[in-house]
KOLVEX-17341 format. One record per residue (C-alpha): y negated, z negated, x; residue number from 1; residue in three letters. Coordinates in nm, 3 decimals. Example, Ala and Ser with C-alpha at 12.3 -4.5 7.8 and 13.67 -1.06 7.14 Angstrom:
BEGIN
@north: 0.450 up: -0.780 east: 1.230 pos: 1 code: ala
@north: 0.106 up: -0.714 east: 1.367 pos: 2 code: ser
This chain:
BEGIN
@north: -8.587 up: -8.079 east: -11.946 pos: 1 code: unk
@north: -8.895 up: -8.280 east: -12.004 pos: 2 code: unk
@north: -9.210 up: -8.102 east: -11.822 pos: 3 code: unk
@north: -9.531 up: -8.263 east: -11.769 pos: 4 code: unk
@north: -9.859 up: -8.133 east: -11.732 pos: 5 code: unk
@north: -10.077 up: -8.319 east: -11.418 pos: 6 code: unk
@north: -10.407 up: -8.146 east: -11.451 pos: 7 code: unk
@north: -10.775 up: -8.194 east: -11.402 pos: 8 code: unk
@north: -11.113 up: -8.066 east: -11.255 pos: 9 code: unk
@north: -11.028 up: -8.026 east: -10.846 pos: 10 code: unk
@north: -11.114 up: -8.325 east: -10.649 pos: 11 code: unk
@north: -10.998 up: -8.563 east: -10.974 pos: 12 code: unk
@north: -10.710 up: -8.712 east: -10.785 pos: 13 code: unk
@north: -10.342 up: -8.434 east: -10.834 pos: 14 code: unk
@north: -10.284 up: -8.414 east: -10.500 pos: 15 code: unk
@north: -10.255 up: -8.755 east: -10.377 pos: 16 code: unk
@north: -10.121 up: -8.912 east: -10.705 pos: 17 code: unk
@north: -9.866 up: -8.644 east: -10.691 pos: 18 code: unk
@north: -9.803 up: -8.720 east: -10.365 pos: 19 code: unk
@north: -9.737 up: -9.083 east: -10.441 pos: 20 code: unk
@north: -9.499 up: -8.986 east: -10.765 pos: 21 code: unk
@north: -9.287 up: -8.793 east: -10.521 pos: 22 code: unk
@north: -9.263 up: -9.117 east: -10.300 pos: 23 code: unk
@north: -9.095 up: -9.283 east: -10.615 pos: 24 code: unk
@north: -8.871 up: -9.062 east: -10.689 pos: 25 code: unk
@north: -9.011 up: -8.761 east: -10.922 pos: 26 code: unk
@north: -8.965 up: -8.413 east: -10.890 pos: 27 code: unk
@north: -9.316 up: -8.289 east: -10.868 pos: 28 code: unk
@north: -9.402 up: -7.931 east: -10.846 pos: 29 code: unk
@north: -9.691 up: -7.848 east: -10.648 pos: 30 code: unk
@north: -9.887 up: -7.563 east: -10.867 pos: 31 code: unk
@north: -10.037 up: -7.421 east: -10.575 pos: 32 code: unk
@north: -9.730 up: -7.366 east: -10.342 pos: 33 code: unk
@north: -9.524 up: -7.216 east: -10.646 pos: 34 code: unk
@north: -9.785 up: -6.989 east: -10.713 pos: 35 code: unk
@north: -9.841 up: -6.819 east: -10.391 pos: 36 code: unk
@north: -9.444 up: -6.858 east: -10.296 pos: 37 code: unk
@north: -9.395 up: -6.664 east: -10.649 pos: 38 code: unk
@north: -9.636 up: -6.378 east: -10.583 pos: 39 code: unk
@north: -9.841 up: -6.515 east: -10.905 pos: 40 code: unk
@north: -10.179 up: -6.545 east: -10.686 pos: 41 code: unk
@north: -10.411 up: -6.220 east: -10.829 pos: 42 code: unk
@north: -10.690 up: -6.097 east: -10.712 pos: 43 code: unk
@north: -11.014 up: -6.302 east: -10.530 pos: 44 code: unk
@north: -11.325 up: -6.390 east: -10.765 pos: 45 code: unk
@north: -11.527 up: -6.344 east: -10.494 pos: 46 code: unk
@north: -11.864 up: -6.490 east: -10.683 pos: 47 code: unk
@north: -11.625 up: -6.868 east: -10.760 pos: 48 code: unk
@north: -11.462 up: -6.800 east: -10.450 pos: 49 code: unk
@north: -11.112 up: -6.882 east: -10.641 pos: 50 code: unk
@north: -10.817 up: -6.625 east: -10.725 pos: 51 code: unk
@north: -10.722 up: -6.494 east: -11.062 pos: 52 code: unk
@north: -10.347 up: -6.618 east: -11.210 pos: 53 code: unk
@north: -10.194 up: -6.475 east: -11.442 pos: 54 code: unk
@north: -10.099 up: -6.730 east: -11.658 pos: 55 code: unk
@north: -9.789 up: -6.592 east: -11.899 pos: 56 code: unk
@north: -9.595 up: -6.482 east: -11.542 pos: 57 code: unk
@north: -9.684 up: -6.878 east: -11.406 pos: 58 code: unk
@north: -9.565 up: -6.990 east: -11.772 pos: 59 code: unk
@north: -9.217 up: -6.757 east: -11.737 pos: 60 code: unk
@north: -9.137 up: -6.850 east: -11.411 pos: 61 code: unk
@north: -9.131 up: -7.231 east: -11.500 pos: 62 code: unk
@north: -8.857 up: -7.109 east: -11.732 pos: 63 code: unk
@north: -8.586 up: -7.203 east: -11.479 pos: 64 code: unk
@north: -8.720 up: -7.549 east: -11.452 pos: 65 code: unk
@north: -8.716 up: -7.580 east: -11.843 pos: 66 code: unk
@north: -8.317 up: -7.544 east: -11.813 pos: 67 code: unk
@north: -8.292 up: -7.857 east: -11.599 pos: 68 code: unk
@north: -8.176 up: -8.165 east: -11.737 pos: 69 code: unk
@north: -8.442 up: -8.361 east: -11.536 pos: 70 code: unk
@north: -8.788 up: -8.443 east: -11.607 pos: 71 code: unk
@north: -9.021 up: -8.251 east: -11.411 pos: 72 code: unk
@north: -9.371 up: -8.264 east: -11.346 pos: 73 code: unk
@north: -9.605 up: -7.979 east: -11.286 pos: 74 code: unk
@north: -9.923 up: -8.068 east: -11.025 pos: 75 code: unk
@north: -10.198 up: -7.780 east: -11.084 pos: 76 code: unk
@north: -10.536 up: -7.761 east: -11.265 pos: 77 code: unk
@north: -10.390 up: -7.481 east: -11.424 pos: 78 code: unk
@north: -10.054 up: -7.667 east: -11.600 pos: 79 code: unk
@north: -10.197 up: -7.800 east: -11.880 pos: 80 code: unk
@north: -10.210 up: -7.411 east: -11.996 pos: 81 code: unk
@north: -9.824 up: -7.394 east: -11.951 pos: 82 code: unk
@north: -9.550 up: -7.489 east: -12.215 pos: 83 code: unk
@north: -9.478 up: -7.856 east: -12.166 pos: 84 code: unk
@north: -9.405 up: -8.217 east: -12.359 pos: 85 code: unk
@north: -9.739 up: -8.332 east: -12.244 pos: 86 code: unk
@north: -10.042 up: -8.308 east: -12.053 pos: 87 code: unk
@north: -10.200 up: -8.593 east: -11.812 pos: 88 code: unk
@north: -10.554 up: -8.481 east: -11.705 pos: 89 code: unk
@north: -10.703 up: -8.685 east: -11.391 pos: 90 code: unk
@north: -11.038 up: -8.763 east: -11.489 pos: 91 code: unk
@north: -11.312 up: -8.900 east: -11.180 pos: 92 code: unk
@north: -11.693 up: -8.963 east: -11.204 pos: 93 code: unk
@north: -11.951 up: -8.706 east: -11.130 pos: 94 code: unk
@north: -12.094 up: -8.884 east: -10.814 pos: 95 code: unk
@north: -11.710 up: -8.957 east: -10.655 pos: 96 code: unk
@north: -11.596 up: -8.644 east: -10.724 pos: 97 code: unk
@north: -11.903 up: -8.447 east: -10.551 pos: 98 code: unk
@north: -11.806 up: -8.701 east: -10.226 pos: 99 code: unk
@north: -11.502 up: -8.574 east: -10.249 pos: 100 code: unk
@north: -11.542 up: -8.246 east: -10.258 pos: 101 code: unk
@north: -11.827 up: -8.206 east: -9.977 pos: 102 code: unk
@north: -11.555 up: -8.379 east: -9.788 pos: 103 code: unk
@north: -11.288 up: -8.122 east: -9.848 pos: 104 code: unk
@north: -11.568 up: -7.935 east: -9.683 pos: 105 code: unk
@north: -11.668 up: -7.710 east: -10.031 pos: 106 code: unk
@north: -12.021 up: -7.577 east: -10.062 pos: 107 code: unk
@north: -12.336 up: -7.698 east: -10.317 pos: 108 code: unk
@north: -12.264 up: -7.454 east: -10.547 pos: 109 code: unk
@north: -11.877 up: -7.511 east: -10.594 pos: 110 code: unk
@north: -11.924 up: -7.894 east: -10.558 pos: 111 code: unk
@north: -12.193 up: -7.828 east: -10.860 pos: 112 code: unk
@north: -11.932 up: -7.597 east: -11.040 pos: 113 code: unk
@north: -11.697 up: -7.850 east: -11.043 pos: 114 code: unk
@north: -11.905 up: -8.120 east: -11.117 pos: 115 code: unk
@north: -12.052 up: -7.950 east: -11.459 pos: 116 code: unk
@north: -11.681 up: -7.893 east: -11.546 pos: 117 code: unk
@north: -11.578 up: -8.243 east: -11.533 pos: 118 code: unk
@north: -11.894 up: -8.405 east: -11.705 pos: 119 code: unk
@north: -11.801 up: -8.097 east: -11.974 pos: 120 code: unk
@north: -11.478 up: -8.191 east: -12.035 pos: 121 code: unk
@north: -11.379 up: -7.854 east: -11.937 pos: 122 code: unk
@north: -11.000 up: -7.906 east: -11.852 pos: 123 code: unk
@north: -10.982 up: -8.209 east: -12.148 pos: 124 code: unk
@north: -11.090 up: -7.980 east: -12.435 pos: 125 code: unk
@north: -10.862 up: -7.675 east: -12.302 pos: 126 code: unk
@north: -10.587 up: -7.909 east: -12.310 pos: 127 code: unk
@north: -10.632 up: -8.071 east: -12.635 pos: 128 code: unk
@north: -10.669 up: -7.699 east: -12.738 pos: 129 code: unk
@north: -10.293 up: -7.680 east: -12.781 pos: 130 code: unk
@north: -10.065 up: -7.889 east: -12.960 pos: 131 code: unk
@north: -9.903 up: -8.086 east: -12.663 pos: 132 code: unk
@north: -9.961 up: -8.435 east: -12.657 pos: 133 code: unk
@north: -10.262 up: -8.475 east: -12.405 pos: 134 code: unk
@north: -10.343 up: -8.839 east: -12.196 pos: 135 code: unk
@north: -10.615 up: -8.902 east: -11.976 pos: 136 code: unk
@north: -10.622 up: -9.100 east: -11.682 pos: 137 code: unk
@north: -10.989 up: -9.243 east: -11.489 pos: 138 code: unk
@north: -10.900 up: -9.198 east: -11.105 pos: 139 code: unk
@north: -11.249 up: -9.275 east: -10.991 pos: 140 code: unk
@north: -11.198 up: -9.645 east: -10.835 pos: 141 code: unk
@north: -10.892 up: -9.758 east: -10.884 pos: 142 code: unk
@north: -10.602 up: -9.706 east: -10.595 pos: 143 code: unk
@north: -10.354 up: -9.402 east: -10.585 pos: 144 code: unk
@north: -10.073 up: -9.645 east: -10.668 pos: 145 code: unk
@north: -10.288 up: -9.771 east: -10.976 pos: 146 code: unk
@north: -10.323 up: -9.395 east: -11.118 pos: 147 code: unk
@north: -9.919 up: -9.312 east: -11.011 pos: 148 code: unk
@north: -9.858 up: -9.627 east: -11.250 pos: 149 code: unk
@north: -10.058 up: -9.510 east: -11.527 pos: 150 code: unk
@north: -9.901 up: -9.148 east: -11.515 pos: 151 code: unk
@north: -9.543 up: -9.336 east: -11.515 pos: 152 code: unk
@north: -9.669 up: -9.551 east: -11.819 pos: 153 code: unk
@north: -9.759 up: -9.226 east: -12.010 pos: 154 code: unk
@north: -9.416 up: -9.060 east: -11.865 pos: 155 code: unk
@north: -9.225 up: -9.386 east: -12.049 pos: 156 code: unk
@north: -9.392 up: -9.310 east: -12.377 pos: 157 code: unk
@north: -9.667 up: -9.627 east: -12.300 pos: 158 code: unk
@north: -9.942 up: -9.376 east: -12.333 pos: 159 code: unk
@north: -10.146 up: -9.586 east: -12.603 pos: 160 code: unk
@north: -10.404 up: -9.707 east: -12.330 pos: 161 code: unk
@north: -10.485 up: -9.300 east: -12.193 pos: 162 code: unk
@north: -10.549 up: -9.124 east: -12.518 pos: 163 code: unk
@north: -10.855 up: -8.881 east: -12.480 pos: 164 code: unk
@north: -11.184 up: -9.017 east: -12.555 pos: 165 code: unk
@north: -11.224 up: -9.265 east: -12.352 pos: 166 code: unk
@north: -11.352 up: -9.113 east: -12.045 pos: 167 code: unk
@north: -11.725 up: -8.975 east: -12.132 pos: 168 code: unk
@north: -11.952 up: -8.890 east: -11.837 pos: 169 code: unk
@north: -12.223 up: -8.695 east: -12.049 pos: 170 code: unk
@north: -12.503 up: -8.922 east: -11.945 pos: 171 code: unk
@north: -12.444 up: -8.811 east: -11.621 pos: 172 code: unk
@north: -12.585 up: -8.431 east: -11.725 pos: 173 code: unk
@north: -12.947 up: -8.481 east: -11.656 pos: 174 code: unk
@north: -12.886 up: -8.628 east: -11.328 pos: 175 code: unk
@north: -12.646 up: -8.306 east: -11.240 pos: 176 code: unk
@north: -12.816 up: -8.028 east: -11.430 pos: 177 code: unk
């Protein structure tokens, strides 16, 4: 079984491009689901307002989808800490990302939170912490369809266009912080 990684900062694009891959024809695991339909959610951070995971139990209990003969593709900002053939991390500017949170309804500071994260690279340098092969893909104007093609480019081995580096929002910081 081939699994996949589909990570980034919330707000950067999982969801919906996910959402789109399933329409094609992948099997898609949404992070989220399996991880409060496995019993894996921990206890609230009350001061991020986000619960704990652990992450070896998440890691084990992908086990059975590491048997499968099929190529799977995990949707969380927490898969690209799981054993997999590679990580894609959905990457979206500062400014369109805040928009999109504050319309999911989250509050300054977590819209802020997130925001620092992304211009940070946060979820990049974890991944490229590990020895998977990691891919980024810009989500902030292009369509759904146009990032679901670029994940199924990088799925096919045509990953030479969304190697990491090429998405830098550090001039951003002074606006944000």
């Amino acid at each position: 079984m081939t699994l996949y990684a589909l990570t980034g900062t919330p707000g950067t694009g999982k969801s919906s491009v996910s959402e789109e891959l399933r329409a094609r024809g992948h099997t898609v695991i949404d992070g989220k689901r399996f991880i409060i339909e496995g019993g894996l959610l921990g206890d609230l951070d009350e001061g991020r307002d986000t619960h704990e995971v652990d992450l070896d139990a998440l890691n084990d209990s992908l086990e059975m989808f590491r048997e499968s003969d099929d190529e799977v593709i995990l949707d969380s900002h927490l898969s690209h800490f799981m054993d997999c053939h590679g990580i894609v991390v959905l990457r979206c500017s500062p400014d369109v990302l805040a928009k999109r949170l504050e319309g999911r309804g989250y509050g300054p500071a977590k819209v802020r939170e997130n925001v620092q994260a992304e211009i940070l690279d946060v979820i990049l340098c974890e991944a490229t912490e590990s020895d998977i092969p990691v891919y980024e893909v810009d989500c902030s104007s292009g369509t759904v369809s146009e990032s679901a093609d670029a994940v199924e480019k990088i799925l096919k081995g045509e990953s030479s266009d969304y190697l990491p580096g090429k998405t830098d929002w550090s001039a951003e910081m002074d606006r944000w912080f």
